[in-house]
C-alpha positions as CSV (number, residue, x, y, z in Angstrom):
1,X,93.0,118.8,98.5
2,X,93.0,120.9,95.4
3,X,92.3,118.7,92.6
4,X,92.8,115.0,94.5
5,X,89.0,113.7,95.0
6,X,89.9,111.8,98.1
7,X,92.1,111.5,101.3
8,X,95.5,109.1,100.9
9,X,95.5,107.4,104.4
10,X,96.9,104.1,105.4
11,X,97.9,102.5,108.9
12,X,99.0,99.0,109.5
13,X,100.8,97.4,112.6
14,X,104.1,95.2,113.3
15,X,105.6,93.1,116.1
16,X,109.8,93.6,116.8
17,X,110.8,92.0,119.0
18,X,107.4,91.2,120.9
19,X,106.5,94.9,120.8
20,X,103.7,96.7,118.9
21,X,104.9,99.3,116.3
22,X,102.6,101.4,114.5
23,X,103.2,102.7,110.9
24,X,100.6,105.6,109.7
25,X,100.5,107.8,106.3
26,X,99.1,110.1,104.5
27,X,99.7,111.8,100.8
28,X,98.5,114.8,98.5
29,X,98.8,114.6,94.9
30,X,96.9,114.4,91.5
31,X,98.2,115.8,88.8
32,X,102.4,117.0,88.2
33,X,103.4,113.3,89.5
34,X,106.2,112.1,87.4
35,X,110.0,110.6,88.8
36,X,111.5,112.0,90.8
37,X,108.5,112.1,93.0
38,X,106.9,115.7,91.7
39,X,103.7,118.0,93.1
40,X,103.2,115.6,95.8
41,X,103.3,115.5,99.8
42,X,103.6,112.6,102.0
43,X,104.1,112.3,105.6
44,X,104.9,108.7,107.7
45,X,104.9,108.5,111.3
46,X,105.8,105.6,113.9
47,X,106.5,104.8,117.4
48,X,109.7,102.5,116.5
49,X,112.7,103.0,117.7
50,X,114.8,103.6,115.2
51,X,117.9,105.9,114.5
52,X,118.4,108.5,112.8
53,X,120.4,106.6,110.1
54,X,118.3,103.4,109.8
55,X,115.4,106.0,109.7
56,X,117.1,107.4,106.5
57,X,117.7,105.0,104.8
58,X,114.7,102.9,105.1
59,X,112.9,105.9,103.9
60,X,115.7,105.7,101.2
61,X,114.5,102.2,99.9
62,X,110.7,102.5,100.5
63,X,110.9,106.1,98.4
64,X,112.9,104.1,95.7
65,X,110.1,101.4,95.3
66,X,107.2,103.6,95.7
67,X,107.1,107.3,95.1
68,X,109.6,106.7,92.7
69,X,107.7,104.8,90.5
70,X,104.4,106.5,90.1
71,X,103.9,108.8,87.3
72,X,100.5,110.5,86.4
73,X,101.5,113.0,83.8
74,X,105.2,113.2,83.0
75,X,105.3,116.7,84.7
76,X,107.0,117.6,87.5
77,X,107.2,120.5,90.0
78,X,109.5,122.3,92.9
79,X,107.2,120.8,95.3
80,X,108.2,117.6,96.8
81,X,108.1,115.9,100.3
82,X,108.2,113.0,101.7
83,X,108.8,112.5,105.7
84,X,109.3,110.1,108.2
85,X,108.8,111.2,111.7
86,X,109.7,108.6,114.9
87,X,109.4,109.3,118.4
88,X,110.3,105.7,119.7
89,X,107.4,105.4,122.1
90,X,107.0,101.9,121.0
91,X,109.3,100.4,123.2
92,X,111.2,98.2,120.7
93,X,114.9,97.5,120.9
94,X,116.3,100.5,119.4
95,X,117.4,100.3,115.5
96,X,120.4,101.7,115.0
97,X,122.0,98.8,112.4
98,X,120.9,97.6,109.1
99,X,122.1,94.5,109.6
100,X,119.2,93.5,112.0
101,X,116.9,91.2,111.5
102,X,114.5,94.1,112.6
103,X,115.5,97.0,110.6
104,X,114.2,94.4,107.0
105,X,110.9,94.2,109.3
106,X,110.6,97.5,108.9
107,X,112.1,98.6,106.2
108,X,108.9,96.6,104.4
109,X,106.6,98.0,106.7
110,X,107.5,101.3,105.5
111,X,107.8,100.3,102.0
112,X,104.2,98.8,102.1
113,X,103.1,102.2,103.2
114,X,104.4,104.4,101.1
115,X,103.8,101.7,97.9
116,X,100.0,102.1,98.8
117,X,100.1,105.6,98.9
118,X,102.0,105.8,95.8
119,X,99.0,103.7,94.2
120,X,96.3,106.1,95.6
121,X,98.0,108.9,94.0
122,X,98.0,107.3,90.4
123,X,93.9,106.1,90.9
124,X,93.2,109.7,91.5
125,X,95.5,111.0,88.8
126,X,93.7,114.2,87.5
127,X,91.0,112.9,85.0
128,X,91.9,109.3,85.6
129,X,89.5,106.2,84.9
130,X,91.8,103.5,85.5
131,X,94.8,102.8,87.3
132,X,97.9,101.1,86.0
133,X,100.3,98.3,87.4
134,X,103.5,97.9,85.1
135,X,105.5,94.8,86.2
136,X,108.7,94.1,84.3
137,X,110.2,90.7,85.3
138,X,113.5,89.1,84.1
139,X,115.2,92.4,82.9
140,X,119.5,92.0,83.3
141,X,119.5,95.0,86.1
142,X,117.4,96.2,88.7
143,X,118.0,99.5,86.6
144,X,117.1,98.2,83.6
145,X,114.1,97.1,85.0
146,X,113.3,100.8,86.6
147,X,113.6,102.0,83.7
148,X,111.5,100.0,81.5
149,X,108.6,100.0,83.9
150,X,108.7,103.9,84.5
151,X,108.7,104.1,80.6
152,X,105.8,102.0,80.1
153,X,103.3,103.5,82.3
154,X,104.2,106.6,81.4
155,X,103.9,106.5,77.6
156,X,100.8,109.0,76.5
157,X,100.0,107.2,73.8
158,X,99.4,104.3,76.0
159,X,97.3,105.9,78.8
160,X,95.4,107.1,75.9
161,X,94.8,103.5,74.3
162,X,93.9,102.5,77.8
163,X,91.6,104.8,77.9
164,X,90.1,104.0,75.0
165,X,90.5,100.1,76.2
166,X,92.6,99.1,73.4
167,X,94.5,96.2,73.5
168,X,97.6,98.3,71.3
169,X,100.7,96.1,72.6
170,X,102.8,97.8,69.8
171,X,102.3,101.3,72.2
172,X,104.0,98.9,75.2
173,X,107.3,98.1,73.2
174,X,107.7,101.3,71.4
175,X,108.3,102.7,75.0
176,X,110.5,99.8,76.2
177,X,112.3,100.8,73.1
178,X,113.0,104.4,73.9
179,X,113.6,103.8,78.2
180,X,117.0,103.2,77.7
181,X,116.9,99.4,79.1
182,X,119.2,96.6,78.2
183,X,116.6,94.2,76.2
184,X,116.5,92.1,73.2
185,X,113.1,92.8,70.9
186,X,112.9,89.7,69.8
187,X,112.4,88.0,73.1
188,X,109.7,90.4,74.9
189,X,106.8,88.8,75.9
190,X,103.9,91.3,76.9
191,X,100.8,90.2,79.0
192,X,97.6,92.1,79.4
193,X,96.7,90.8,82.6
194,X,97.2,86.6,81.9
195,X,96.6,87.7,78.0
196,X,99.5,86.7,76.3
197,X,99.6,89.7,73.6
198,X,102.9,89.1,72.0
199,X,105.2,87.0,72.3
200,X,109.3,87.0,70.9
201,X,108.7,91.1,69.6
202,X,105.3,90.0,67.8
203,X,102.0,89.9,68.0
204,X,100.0,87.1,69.6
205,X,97.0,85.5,68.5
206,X,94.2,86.5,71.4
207,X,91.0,87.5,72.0
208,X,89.8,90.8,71.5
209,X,86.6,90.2,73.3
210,X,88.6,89.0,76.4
211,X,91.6,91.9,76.0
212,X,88.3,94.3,76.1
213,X,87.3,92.9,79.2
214,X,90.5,92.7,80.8
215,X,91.0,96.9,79.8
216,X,87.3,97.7,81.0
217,X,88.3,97.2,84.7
218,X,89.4,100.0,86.8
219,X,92.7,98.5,87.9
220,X,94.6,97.1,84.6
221,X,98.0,94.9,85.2
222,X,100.5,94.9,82.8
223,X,103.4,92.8,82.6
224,X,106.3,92.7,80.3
225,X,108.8,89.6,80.5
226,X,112.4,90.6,78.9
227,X,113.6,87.0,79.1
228,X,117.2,88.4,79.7
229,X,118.0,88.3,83.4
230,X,116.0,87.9,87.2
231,X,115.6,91.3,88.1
232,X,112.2,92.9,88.3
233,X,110.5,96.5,88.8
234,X,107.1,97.6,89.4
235,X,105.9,100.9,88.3
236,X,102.3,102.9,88.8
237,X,100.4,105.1,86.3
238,X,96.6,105.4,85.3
239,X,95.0,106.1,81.5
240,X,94.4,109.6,80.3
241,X,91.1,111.0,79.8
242,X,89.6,114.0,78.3
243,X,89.0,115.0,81.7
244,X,92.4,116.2,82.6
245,X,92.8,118.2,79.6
246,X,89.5,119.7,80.6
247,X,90.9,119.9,84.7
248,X,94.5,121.4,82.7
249,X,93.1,123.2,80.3
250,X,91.7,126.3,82.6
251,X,93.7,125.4,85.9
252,X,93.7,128.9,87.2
253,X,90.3,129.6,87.5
């Protein structure tokens, strides 16, 4: 476990083709969690039958929209895994084509698995109070999009104002600035929560006793509208607390 502070476990259950398929996982990882994945460990196992190939690459998309988008400290490390293991006991009509209607069955079965791992790894980010949801809706790419959420919940100097529950939407766009995203500053829109905080680049009028409220909870949603396309990305982080430069500070020991 070394510094996690609880087990990552999820199971859940889907019907192809009138048979029973079993999804279960489990993860490692608190602190050095950054793109591309990082000091984490994750392991996936299911009955389905599935090839070798569809195996791959629904791992490949579930990976994308998950462990890829969970960031903790902005370090990485040499050790990374994440598995998938099958042994098609299910029964099911083999997958072995991605163009069945099956294999998308799946393919979100898995993604919902590894997405809730990925959010148990940023709630127990070393020191962390609070976790972080970073949507960014209406960016012109899909990469666009990646790249502004993975920016945005990774910023220090937000996950420090978060920690301090400040409502500092200036912290938000300075990173959207640097992510290297397609966007046009004078037509962001940032929520905090359903608080509108700025609106066309600028600051909104809203309430500080209701932004303070919103940051107080453990689970804080951000979302950031670039008003410039319809693609979207969703990225995980938490705040940063004086407890992981306390947990960092004299790791060794």
């Amino acid at each position: 476990m070394t510094t996690d502070t609880f087990a990552k476990e999820i199971a859940l259950q889907i019907e192809l083709d009138g048979q029973k398929v079993l999804l279960g996982g489990m993860a490692k990882g608190a602190g050095m969690i950054h793109p591309n994945m990082a000091t984490m460990l994750a392991l996936v196992t299911t009955d389905a039958a599935i090839s070798p190939a569809c195996l791959q690459e629904a791992l490949r998309r579930a990976n994308d929209a998950s462990f890829n988008m969970v960031t903790v400290d902005g370090d990485t490390s040499t050790n990374d895994t994440v598995v998938v293991l099958a042994n098609g006991r299910a029964g099911n009509p083999l997958l072995e084509d991605t163009a069945n209607p099956g294999f998308e069955l799946f393919c979100e079965a898995l993604k919902e698995v590894c997405q809730a791992l990925a959010k148990m790894i940023a709630r127990d980010g070393e020191g962390a109070t609070k976790l972080l949801e970073v949507q960014v809706v209406n960016a012109p790419g899909p990469e666009d999009a990646r790249k502004a959420a993975r920016a945005i919940a990774g910023s220090t100097l937000l996950k420090a104002a978060l920690f301090g529950e400040d409502a500092n939407w200036g912290r938000i766009i300075c990173a959207l600035g640097y992510s290297g995203a397609r966007f046009e500053p004078d037509r962001v829109d940032v929520y905090l929560g359903g608080l509108l905080v700025a609106r066309n680049g600028a600051g909104a009028s809203f309430s500080e006793e209701e932004a303070g409220k919103l940051l107080a909870k453990e689970e804080i949603r951000i979302v950031v509208d670039l008003q410039a396309g319809d693609a979207a990305a969703t990225a995980w982080g938490c705040d940063l607390s004086y407890e992981y430069v306390r947990i960092n500070a004299d790791y060794r020991s």
